[in-house]
C-alpha positions in Angstrom: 0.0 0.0 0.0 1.2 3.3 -0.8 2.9 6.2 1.7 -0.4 8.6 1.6 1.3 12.3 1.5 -1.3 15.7 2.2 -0.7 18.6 1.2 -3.3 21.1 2.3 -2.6 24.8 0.6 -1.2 25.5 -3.1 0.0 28.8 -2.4 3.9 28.9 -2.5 5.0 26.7 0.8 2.6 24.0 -0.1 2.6 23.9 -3.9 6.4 23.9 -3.4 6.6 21.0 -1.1 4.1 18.7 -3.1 6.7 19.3 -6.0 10.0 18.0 -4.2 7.8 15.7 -2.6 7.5 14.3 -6.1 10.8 14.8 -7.5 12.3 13.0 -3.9 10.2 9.5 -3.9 9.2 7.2 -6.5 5.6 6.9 -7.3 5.1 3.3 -7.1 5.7 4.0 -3.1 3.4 7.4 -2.8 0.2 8.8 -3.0 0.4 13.0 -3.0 -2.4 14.8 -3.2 -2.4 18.6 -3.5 -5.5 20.5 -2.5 -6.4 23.7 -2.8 -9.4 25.9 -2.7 -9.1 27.5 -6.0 -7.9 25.9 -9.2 -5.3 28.4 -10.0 -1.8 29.5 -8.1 -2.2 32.7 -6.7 1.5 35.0 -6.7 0.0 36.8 -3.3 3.2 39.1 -3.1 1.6 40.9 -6.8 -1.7 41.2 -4.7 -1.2 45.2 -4.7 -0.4 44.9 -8.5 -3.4 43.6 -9.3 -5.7 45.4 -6.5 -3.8 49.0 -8.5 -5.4 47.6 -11.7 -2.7 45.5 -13.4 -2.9 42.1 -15.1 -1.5 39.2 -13.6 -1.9 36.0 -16.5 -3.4 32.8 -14.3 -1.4 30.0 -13.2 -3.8 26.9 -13.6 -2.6 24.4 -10.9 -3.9 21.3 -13.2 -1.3 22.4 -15.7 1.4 22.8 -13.2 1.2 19.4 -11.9 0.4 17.9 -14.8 3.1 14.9 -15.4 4.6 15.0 -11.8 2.4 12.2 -10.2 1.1 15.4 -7.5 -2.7 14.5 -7.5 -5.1 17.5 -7.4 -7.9 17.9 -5.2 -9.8 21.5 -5.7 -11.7 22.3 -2.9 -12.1 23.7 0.5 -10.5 22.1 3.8 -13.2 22.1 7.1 -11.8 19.9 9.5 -8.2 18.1 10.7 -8.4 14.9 12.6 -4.6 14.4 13.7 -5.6 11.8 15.8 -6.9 9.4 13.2 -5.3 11.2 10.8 -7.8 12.4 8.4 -8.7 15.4 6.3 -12.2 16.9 5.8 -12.6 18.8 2.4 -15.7 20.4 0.9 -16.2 20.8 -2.7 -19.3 21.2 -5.3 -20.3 17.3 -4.7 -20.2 17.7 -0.9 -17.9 16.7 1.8 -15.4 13.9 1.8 -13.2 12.7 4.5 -9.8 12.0 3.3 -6.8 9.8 5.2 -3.1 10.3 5.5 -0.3 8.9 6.6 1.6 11.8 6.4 0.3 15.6 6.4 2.2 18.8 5.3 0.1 21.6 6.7 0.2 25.0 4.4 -3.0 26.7 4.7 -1.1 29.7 5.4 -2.7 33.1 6.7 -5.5 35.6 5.6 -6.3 39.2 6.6 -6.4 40.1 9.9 -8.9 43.0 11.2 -7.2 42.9 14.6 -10.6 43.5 16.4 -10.7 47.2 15.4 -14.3 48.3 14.9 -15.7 48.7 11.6 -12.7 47.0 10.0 -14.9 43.7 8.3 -17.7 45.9 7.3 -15.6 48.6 5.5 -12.3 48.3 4.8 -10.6 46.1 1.9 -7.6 43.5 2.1 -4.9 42.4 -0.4 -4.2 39.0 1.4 -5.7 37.2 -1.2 -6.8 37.1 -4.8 -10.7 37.8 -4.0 -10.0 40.9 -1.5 -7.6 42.3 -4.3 -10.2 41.8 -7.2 -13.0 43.9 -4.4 -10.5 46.5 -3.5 -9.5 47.1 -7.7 -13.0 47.3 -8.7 -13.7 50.2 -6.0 -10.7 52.1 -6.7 -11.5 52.2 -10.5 -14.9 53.9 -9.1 -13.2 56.5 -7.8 -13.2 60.0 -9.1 -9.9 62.3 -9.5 -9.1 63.5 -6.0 -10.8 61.2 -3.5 -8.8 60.0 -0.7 -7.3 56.4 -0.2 -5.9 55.3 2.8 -3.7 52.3 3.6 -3.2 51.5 7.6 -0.3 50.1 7.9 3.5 50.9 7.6 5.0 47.6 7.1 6.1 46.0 4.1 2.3 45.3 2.5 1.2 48.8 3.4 3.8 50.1 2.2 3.8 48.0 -1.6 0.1 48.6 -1.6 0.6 52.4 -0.7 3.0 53.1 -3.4 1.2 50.9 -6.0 -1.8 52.7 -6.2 -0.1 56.5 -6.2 1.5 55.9 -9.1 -1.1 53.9 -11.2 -3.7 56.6 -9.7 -1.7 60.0 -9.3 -5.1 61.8 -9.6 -6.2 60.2 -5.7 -5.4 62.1 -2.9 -3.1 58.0 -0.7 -2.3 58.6 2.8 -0.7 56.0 4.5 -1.2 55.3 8.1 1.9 53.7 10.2 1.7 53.1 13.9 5.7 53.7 13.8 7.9 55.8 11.9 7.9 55.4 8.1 10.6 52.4 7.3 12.0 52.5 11.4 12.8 48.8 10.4 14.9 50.1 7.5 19.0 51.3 7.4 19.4 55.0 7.7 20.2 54.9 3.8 16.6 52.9 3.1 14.5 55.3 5.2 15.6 57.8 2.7 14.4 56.6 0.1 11.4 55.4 1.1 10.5 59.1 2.4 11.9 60.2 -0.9 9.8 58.1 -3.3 6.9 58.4 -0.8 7.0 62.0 -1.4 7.6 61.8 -4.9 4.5 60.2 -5.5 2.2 62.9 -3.1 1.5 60.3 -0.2 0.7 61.6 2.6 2.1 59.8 5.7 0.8 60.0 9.4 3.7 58.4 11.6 3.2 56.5 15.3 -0.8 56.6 14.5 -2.9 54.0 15.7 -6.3 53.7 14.2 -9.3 52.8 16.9 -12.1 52.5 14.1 -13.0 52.3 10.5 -16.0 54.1 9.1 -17.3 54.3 5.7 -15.7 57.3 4.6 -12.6 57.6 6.8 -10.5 55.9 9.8 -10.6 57.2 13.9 -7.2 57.8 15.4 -6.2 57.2 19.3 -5.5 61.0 19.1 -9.1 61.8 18.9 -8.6 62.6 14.8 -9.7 61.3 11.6 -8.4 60.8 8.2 -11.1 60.8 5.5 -11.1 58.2 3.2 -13.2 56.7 -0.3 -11.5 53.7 0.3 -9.6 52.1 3.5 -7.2 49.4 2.6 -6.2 47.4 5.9 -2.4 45.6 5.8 -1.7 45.5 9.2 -0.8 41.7 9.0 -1.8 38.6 9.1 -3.4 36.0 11.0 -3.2 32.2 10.5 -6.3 29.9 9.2 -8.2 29.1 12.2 -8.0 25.1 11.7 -5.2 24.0 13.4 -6.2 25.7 16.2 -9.3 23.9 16.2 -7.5 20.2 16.5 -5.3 18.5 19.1 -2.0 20.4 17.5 0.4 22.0 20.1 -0.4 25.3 18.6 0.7 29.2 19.8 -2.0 31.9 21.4 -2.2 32.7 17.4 -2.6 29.8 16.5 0.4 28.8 14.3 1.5 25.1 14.6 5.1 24.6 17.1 7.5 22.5 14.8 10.8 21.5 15.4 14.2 22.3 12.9 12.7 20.0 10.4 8.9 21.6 10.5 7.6 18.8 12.4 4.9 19.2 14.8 6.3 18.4 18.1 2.6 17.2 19.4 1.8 14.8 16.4 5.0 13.3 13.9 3.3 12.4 11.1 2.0 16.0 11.0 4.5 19.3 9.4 3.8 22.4 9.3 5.5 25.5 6.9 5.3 28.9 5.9 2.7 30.9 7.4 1.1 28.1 9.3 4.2 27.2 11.5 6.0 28.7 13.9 9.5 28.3 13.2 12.6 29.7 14.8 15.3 31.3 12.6 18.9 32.8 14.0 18.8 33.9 17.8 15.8 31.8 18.4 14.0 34.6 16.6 10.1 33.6 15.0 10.3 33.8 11.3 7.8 36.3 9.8 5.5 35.4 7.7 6.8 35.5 4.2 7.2 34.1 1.0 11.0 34.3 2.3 10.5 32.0 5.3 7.9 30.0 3.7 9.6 28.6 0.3 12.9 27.0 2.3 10.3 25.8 5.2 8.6 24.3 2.5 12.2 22.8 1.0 13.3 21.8 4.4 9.8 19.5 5.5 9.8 17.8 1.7 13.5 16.5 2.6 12.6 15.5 6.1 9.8 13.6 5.0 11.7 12.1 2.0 14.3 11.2 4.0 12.4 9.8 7.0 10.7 7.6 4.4 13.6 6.2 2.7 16.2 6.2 6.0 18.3 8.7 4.6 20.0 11.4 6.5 17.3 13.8 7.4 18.8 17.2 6.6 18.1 20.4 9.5 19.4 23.5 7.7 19.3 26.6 9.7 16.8 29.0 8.0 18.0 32.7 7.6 17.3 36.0 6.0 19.8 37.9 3.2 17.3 40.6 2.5 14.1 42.5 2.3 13.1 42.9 -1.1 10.3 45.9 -1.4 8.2 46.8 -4.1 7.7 50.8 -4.5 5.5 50.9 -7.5 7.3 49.9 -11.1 9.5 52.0 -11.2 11.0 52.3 -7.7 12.1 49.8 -5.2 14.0 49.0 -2.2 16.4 45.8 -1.7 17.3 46.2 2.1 20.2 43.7 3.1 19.6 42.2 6.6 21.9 40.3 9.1 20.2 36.3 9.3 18.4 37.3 12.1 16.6 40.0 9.7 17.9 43.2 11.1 19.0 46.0 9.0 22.3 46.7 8.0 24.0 49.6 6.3 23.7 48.2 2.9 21.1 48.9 0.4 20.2 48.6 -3.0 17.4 51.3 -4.3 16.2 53.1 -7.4 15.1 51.4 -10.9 18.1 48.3 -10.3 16.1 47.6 -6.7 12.4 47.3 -8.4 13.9 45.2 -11.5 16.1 42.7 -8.6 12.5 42.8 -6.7 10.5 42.2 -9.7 13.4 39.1 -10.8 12.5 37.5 -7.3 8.9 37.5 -7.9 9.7 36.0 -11.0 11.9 33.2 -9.8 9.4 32.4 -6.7 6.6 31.9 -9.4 9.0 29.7 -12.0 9.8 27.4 -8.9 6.1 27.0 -8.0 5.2 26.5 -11.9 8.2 23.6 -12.2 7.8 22.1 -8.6 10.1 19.1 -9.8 12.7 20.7 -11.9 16.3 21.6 -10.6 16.6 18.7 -7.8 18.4 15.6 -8.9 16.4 13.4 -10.6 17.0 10.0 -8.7 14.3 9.4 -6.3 14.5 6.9 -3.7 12.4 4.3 -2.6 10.4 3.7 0.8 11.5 2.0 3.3 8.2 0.9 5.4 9.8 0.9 8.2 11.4 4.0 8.2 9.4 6.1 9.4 9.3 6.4 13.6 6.5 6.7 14.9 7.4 9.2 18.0 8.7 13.0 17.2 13.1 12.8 16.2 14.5 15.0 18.4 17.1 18.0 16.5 20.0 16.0 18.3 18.7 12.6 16.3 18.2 14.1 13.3 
């Protein structure tokens, strides 16, 4: 009988696991099923792109994984079972339960109001493809001069901010930070993000906190307003709400605890990446949620897995940071070199070279998800049924 592998998410942790997965074992031992809500791979770091009225071409999944022995399941996931180690998905014909011997957890994370009043009812998210296609079709309502606002002043506000000045220099973007503008950023990369921010006429109110979201503007702790057409909220994310829900060792947020090879250290059939997991980089620092944590969390629990199957060496590889690569419209962007434990350094790469390296990354994170078995050797091994243990390795073990 064959090694039953899960994948639940196809955004680019899990579509990128169910790949090596398939490039790693030989199909006459596995069974991998891929499945997914929607049938098409969403790029969620273009989200702003598209929300600012751009084009992105879809990525049909089918055709992605078509060849590469990944079987694909389109439809939505309602309930985990760890303990007898089944999958609930919902899909046009109704529910089915689905089992697993193994389950790579990749549901990722969506929008996250963060309790502030009027937030559901009136503001608009970029976390995914159907908040994007909402927030585009109310900003190409909008007349010359009505106010936008983004709240928040990290790394999505601040792509989404910039995007939609310069495809829309004729509406009045503010951009609300609850810190100073880039304070994460080198001396040399606050610059120029206060430069190009300027450039493009956003207005930006620094250490802000919004209490409440109305329908034509946002409440500050300060007792002030901004007035706004349209609200767009990137304050962060939060997990899906699933795991929670099961007998996973979870945090107070919800994200699964895994160990050094994304293993859940409650259940060891069970591993967790991007998003989803909690997963310590340099300094015993959480990794932020990211398509730069999540692709190597992704690499790391396909050659656990492969290698717990087959009783190879399973491989712990320390996961760290080089950069943060930032969007600033098409023309402008913001490659900020970090130390591994992702703090700012000196270094920094801006102007038109920054948005063309930025927009080469995009590219390549897409091209792996759209060959998910291409450039890993081609021999795969076989199972080994009784390789797999059946309590947690501990980091020494392994």
């Amino acid at each position: 009988m064959k090694h039953r592998i899960i994948v639940l998410g196809a955004g680019y942790t899990g579509a990128t696991a169910a790949g090596r997965l398939a490039r790693r074992l030989h199909r006459e031992d596995v069974a991998i099923t891929l499945v997914n809500a929607e049938p098409d791979f969403v790029e969620r770091v273009r989200m702003h792109q598209l929300a600012a009225g751009q084009d992105l071409g879809l990525r049909p999944l089918g055709a992605m994984f078509a060849g590469t022995g990944v079987a694909l399941r389109i439809g939505k996931v309602t309930a985990v079972d760890v303990e007898r180690r089944t999958v609930t998905v919902l899909d046009a014909n109704g529910a089915e339960e689905l089992a697993y011997d193994s389950l790579v957890y990749a549901l990722g994370s969506g929008w996250d109001p963060q309790g502030v009043p009027g937030t559901t009812e009136h503001a608009h998210d970029i976390a995914g493809r159907p908040g994007a296609l909402r927030l585009r079709e109310r900003l190409a309502g909008l007349d010359a001069g009505q106010p936008v606002v983004v709240v928040g002043g990290g790394l999505t506000g601040v792509e989404a901010a910039t995007e939609i000045a310069e495809s829309r220099p004729d509406l009045d973007v503010a951009l609300v930070a609850r810190g100073g503008l880039g304070d994460w950023l080198s001396p040399k990369g606050r610059r120029h993000l206060r430069k190009v921010c300027d450039g493009l006429g956003i207005t930006v109110h620094e250490r802000t906190a919004v209490t409440g979201v109305e329908a034509d503007g946002v409440t500050t702790t300060d007792g002030g307003s901004v007035p706004a057409g349209v609200t767009v909220w990137a304050t962060g994310f939060a997990v899906h709400p699933i795991a929670k829900a099961t007998t996973l060792q979870v945090t107070s947020t919800g994200q699964i605890v895994v160990d050094g090879t994304m293993r859940s250290v409650s259940h060891p059939d069970v591993y967790a990446v991007g998003d989803a997991a909690m997963v310590r980089g340099p300094g015993d620092k959480p990794l932020r949620m990211s398509c730069a944590s999540g692709v190597p969390s992704a690499w790391q629990s396909a050659d656990a897995i492969a290698a717990r199957l087959t009783g190879g060496k399973v491989p712990n590889t320390p996961l760290r940071y080089f950069n943060q690569c930032i969007s600033l419209g098409r023309r402008e962007g913001l490659i900020q070199y970090v130390t591994a434990d992702d703090r700012a350094v000196r270094s920094a790469l801006t102007g038109r070279l920054a948005a063309l390296y930025k927009e080469l990354v995009c590219k390549g994170a897409a091209w792996g998800v759209a060959n998910p078995t291409l450039g890993i050797p081609t021999r795969r091994r076989r199972v080994v049924r009784t390789a797999a243990p059946a309590t947690p390795v501990t980091e020494a073990s392994a």
